[in-house]
N, C-alpha and C positions, 0 to 999 in steps of 0.2 A: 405912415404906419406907426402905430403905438408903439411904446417900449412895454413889457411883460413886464408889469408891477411888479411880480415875485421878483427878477431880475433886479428888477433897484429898489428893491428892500432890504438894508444891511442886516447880514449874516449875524445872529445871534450867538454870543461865545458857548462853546463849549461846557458842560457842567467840571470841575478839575475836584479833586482830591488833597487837601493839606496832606502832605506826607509830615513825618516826625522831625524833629528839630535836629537829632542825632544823624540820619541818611541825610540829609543836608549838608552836614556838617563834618560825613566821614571821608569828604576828600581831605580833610586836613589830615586825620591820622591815618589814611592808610596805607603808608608808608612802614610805619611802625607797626599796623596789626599784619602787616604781610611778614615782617621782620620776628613776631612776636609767631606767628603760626611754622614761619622757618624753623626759629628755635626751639619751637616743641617737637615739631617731625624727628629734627635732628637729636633732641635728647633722649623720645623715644627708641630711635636706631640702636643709640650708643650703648644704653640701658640693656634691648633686647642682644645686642652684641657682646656685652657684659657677663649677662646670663648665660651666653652659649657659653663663652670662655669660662666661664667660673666653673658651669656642668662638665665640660672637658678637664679642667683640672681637679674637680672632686673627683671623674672617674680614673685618673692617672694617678691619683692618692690613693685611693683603693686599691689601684692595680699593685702600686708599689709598696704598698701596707701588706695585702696577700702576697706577696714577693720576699718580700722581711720580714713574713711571719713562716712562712713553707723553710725559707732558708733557716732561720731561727729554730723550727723544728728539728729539721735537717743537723742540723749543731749539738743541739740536745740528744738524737737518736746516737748520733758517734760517740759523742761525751758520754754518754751512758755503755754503751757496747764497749769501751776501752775500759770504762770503769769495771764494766764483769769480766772483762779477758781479765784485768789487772787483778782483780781478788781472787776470782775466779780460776785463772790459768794453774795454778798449783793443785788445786783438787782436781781439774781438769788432767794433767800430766799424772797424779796420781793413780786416776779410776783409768787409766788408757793403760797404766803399766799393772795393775793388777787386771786387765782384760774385760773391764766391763763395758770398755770405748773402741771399737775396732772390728776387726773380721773374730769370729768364732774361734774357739783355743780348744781345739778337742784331746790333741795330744795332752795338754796341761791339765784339761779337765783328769783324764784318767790315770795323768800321772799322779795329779796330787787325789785320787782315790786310793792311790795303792801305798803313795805315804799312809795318810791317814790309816788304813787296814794294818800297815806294817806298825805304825806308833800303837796305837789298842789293840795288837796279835789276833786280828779277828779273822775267821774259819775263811777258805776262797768263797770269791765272790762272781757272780758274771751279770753284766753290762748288755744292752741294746740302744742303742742314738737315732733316731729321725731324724727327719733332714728338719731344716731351717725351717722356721714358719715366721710371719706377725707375730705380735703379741698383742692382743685385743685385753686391755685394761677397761676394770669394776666403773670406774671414775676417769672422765677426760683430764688429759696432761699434755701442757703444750712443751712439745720436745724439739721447737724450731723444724731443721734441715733436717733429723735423726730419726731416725725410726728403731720400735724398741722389737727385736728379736728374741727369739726363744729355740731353746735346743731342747726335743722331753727325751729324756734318759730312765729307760725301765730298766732296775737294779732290782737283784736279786739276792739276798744271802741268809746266812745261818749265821745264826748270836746265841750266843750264851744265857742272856737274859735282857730283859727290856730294856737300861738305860746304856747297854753298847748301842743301841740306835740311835737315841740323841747324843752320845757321845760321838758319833761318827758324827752325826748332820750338824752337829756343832765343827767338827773337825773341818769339815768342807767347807764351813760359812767365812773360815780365816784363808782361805786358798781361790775362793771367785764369789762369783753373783750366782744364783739360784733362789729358785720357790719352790715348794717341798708341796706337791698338790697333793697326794695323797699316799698314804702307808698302810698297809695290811699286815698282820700279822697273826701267826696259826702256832699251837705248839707240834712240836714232830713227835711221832709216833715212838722214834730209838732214833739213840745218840749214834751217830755214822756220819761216813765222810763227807766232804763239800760235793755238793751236785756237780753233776758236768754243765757247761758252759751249751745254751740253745745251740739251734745252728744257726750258724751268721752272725753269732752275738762275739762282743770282745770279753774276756778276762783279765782278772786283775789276780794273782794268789797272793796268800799272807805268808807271812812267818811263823804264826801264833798254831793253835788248837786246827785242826782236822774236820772238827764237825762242831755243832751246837745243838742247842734245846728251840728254838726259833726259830721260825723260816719267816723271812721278812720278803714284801714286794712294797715297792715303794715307786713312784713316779715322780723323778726333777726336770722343771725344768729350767735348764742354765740360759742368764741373763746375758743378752749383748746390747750394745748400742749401735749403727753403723751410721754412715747419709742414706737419706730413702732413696735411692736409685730406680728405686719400683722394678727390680726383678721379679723379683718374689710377691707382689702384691695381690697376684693370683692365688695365690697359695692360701689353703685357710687357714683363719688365724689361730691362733694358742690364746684360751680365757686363763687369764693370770689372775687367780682364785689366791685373795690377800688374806691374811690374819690366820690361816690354817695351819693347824699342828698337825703334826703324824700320831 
């Protein structure tokens, strides 16, 4: 039996590939690029770990900067409020004892009217008071915790001649707060006595003269300060009409 030629004909090699001199040669270093790719992993970590911690402590700086600075206001707001009670408190105690800081002084209103009538001997007078209202001011005015009140008082009387009228409303302006919204005034027909007092109205009589030449009607209204408690915010307001003369 023959042998198959193919069979004992040596195996021709393989076609091979030169690979590069360096993959040859990187079992030497690869020790050190394993060691060298370690080191960078690990730097990178450190770095992005750096970042969080830096971001966390810029945002605790903030927080603590807006903390020192709200309190720093906070310092300022009292320092300042202590500095206006301090200057402040004296004019404060003043305007409270002459009645323009507190509850309505109706008794004082009409007493110090009838000074006033008795000091210029002027003819009886008679008086009507509304109740309490707001006072809705031309121009906003920050008045804090306080709200500004108004009392209108419809007065009535007989003068002699024109300037017993600004002689009284002068006379008043040293006795409280008021605003003088309006004055009418008519001569009377014959010299005779003080009118009688409406009904339900208060009076005041003088000392002086019986009757006059002038029948005066005037509308005030007396100025308060109080805290807004909002009773009355129902109520409508009083337009406190500035700069007007009678």
């Amino acid at each position: 039996m023959n042998p198959n030629p193919a069979a004992l004909s040596p195996k021709k090699p393989a076609n091979t590939i030169a690979l590069p001199y360096w993959i040859a040669e990187f079992a030497q270093i690869r020790t050190a690029g394993l060691a060298a790719l370690a080191a960078v992993i690990i730097g990178a970590t450190l770095v992005a770990v750096t970042a969080a911690q830096r971001h966390d402590a810029d945002a605790d700086l903030q927080h603590a900067t807006r903390l020192r600075d709200t309190a720093h206001s906070r310092y300022a707001h009292v320092d300042s409020e202590k500095r206006d009670i301090r200057n402040f408190q004296r004019r404060y105690l003043e305007l409270r004892q002459r009645g323009l800081i507190g509850e309505e002084r109706r008794l004082e209103w009409v007493d110090a009217i009838r000074q006033v009538q008795e000091e210029l001997q002027l003819p009886p007078l008679s008086y009507q008071i509304e109740p309490q209202q707001p006072v809705r001011l031309e121009a906003a005015m920050d008045l804090g915790d306080y709200q500004l009140r108004g009392s209108r008082m419809r007065l009535h009387m007989e003068l002699l001649h024109e300037m017993d009228l600004f002689d009284f409303l002068g006379g008043l302006h040293g006795r409280g707060f008021f605003a003088a919204q309006d004055c009418s005034l008519k001569r009377l027909a014959a010299v005779g006595g003080g009118q009688a007092n409406p009904a339900g109205a208060g009076g005041a009589s003088g000392a002086g003269a019986a009757g006059g030449n002038l029948g005066v009607d005037c509308t005030l209204n007396w100025i308060t300060m109080a805290p807004n408690a909002g009773a009355i915010t129902s109520a409508p307001s009083v337009a406190l009409a500035t700069g007007r003369r009678p």
